[in-house]
DRENZA-153597 format. One record per residue (C-alpha): chain; x, y, z; residue in one letter; residue number from 1. Coordinates in pm, whole numbers. Example, Ala and Ser with C-alpha at 12.3 -4.5 7.8 and 13.67 -1.06 7.14 Angstrom:
<nodes>
{'A',{1230,-450,780},'a',1} {'A',{1367,-106,714},'s',2} 
</nodes>
This chain:
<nodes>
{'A',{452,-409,-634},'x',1} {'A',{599,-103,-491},'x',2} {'A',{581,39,-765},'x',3} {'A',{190,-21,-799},'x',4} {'A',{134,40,-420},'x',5} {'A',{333,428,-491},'x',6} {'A',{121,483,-800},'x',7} {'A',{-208,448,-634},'x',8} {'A',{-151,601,-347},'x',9} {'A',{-90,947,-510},'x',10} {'A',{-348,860,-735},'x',11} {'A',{-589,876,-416},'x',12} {'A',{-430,1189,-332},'x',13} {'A',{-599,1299,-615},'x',14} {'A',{-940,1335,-449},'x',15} {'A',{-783,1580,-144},'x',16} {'A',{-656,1795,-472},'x',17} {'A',{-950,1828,-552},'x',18} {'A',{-1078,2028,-212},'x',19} {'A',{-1002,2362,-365},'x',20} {'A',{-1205,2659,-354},'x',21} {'A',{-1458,2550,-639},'x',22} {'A',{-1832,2658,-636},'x',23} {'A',{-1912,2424,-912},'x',24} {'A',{-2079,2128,-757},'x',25} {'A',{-2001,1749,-960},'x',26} {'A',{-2311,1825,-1110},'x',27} {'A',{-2310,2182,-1226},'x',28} {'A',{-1983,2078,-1336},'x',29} {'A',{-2085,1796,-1567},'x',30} {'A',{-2367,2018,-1690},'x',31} {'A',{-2079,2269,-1804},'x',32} {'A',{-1877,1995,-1971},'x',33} {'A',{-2191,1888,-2167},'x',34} {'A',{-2279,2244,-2308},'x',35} {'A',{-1873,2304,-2365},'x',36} {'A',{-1895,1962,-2525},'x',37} {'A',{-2176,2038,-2783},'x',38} {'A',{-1966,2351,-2876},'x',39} {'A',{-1669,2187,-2940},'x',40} {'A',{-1870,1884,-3179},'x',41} {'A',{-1997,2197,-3364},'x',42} {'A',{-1682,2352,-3367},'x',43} {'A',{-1449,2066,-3423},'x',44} {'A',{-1405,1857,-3768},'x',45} {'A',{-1440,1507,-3544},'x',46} {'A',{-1219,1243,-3677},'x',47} {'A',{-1485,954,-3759},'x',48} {'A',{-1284,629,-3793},'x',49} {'A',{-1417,360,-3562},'x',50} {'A',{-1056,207,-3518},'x',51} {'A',{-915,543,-3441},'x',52} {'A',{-1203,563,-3165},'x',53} {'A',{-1150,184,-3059},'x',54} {'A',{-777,242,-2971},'x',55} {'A',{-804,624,-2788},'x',56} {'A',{-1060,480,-2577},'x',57} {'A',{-891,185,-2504},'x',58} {'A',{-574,363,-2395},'x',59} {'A',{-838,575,-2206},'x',60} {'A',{-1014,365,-2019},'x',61} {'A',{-696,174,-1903},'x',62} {'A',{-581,481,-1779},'x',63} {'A',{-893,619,-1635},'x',64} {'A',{-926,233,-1450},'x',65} {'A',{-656,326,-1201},'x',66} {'A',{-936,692,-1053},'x',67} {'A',{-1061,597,-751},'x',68} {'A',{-1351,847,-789},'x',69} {'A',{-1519,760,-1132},'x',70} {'A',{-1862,1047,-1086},'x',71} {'A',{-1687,1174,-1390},'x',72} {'A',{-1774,1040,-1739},'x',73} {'A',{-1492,1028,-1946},'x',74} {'A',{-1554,1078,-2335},'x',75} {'A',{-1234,1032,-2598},'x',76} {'A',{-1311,1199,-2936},'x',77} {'A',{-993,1266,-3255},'x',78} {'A',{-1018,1577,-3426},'x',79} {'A',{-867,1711,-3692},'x',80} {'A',{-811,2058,-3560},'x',81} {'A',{-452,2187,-3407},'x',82} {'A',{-476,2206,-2998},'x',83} {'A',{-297,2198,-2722},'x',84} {'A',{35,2399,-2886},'x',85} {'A',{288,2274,-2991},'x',86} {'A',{260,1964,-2758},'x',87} {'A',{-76,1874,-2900},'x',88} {'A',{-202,1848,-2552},'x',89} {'A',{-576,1734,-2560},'x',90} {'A',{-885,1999,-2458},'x',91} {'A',{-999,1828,-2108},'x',92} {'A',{-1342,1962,-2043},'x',93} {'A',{-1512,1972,-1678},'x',94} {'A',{-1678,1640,-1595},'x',95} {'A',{-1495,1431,-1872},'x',96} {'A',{-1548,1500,-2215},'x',97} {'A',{-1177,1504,-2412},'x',98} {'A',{-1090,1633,-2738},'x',99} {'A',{-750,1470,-2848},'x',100} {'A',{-588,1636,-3156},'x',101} {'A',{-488,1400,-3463},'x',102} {'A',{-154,1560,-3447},'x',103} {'A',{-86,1414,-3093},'x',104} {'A',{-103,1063,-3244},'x',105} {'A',{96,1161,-3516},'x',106} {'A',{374,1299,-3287},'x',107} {'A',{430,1047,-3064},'x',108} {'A',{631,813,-3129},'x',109} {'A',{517,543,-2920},'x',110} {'A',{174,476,-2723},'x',111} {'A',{366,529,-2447},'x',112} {'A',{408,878,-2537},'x',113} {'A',{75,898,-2632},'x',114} {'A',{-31,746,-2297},'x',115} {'A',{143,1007,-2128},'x',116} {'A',{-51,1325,-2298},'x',117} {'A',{-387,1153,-2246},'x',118} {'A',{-278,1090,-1870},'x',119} {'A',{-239,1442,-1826},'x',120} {'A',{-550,1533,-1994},'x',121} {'A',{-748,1295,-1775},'x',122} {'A',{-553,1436,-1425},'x',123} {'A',{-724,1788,-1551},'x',124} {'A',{-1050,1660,-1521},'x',125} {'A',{-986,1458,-1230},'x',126} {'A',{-855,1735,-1022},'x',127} {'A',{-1139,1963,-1150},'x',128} {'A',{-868,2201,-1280},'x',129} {'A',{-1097,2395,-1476},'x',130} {'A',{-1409,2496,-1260},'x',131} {'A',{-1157,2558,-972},'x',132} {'A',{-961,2803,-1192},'x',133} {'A',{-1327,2925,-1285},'x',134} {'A',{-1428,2966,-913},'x',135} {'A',{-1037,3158,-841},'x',136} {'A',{-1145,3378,-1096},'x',137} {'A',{-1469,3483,-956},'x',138} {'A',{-1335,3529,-623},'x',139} {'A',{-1020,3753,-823},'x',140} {'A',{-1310,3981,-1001},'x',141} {'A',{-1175,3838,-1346},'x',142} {'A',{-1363,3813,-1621},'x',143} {'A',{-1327,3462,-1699},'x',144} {'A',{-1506,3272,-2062},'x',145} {'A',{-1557,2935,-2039},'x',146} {'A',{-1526,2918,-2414},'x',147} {'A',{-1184,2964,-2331},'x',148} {'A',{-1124,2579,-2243},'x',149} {'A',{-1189,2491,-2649},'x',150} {'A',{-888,2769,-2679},'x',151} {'A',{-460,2670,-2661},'x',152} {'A',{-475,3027,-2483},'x',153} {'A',{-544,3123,-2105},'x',154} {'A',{-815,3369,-2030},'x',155} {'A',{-783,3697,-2046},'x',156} {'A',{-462,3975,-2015},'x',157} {'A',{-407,4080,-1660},'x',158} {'A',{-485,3774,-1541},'x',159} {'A',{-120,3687,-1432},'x',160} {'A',{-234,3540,-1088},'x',161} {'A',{-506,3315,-1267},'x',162} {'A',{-205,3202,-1498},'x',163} {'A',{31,3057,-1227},'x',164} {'A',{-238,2905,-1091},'x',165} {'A',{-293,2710,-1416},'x',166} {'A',{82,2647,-1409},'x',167} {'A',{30,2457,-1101},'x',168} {'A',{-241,2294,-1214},'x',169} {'A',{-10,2149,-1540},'x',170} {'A',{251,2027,-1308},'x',171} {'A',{15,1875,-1078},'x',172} {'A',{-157,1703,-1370},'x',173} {'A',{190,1611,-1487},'x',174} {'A',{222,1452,-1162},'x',175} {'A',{-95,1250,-1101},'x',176} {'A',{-39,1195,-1491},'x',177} {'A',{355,976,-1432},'x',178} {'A',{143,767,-1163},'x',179} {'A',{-140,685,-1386},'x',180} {'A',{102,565,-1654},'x',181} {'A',{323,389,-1371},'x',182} {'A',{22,195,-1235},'x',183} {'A',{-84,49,-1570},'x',184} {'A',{233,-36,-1736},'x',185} {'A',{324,250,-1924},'x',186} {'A',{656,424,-1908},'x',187} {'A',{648,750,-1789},'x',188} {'A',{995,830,-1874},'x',189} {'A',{798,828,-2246},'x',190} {'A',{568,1128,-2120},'x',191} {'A',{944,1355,-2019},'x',192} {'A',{1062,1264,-2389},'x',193} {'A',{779,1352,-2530},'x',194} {'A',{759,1720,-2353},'x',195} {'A',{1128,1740,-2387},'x',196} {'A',{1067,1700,-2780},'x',197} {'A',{775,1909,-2839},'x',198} {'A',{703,2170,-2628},'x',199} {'A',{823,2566,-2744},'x',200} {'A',{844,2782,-2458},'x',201} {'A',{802,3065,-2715},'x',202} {'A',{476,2963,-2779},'x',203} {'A',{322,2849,-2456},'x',204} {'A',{512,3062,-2196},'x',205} {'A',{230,3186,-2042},'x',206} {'A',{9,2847,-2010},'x',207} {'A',{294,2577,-1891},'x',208} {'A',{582,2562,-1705},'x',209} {'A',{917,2570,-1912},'x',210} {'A',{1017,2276,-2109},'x',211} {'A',{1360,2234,-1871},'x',212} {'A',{1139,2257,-1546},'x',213} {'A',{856,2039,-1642},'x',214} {'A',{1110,1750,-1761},'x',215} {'A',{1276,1774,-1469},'x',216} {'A',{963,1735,-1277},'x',217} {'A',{827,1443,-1451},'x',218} {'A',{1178,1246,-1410},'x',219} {'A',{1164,1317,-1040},'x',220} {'A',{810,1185,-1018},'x',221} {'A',{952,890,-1222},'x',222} {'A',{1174,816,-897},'x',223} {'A',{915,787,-698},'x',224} {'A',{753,507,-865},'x',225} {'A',{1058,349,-959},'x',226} {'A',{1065,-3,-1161},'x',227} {'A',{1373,-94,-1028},'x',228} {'A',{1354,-197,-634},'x',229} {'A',{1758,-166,-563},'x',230} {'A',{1744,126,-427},'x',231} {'A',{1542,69,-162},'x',232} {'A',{1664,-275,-107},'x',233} {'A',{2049,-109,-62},'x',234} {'A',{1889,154,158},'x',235} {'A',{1699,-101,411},'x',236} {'A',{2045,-273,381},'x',237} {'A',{2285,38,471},'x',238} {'A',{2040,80,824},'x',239} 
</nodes>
């Protein structure tokens, strides 16, 4: 119960993240995500398997469940392409639409895992990560393609202020992403072996924080929504 009670409550936290600078409104936002979302079924080779579909949006929806602000519309679609790096991690688009790489299923070695990649991709669009990085980079003077969300890559060179914001923005995701799995069932500690297995700071330097930090991270979010209620038992105990 704890447990459940600590999960949700960041989860709600989630809609104060969201008061960043952004001058998208929900709307515009969506309407971005659609047109981004058009290019990327033109672009992509879409995986067309109705069980594949059934599962990802099964694990999606159980993880989307725990948002208390559902205005966006979350959309789960394989593709055959490499994304995301070498930790597969899915293309979130503003207002919802997801593009989940084949390779993340095939890398994971548990739904768990899997769980924990999709988590993180939802948190993106759930803390409107990419029209408030937009909006930072209009107020910065930088130019700033929105094609670049169907890219691994971050936006443009000289942009090193836009790219510690998006660092943030991947450990806050992580974050929101560990209480998601937490409130559900999952096991987060999954989602730390997964990015402790995969991810190449050689290749994604510039885009994530390093593989050490980011594990670290994750495992001290895991504390926070403990399983186990000992600890806190032994501590109300030692008062």
């Amino acid at each position: 119960m704890k447990q459940l009670i600590l999960s949700l409550l960041l989860l709600a936290s989630l809609t104060k993240a969201q008061q960043g600078a952004n001058f998208y409104s929900k709307e515009k936002e969506s309407a971005l995500g659609s047109k981004l979302a058009s290019q990327a079924q033109n672009q992509f080779t879409i995986v067309r398997n109705p069980t594949v579909a059934q599962y990802v949006n099964r694990v999606g929806r159980r993880l989307t469940a725990t948002l208390a602000d559902d205005s966006a519309v979350y959309t789960f679609t394989v593709v055959e392409d490499q994304l995301g790096g070498s930790t597969n991690e899915p293309i979130a688009l503003p207002g919802g639409p997801i593009f989940i790489p084949a390779n993340l299923i095939s890398e994971s070695r548990s739904e768990n895992e899997f769980a924990g990649m999709l988590a993180h991709a939802i948190a993106h669009v759930a803390g409107r990560h990419a029209t408030r990085l937009a909006t930072r980079a209009a107020l910065d003077h930088v130019e700033f393609v929105p094609a670049m969300y169907l890219n691994a890559g971050l936006i443009s060179t000289g942009a090193s202020r836009l790219q510690e914001i998006q660092r943030g923005f991947e450990s806050e995701a992580d974050r929101y992403a560990v209480a998601m799995m937490a409130a559900v069932g999952y096991d987060p500690e999954a989602f730390a072996d997964y990015i402790a297995r995969q991810q190449r700071d050689d290749t994604q330097a510039a885009a994530l924080p390093s593989r050490d930090e980011r594990v670290q991270a994750i495992r001290r979010g895991i504390q926070l929504v403990e399983r186990n209620d000992f600890g806190l038992v032994q501590r109300m105990l030692k008062k």
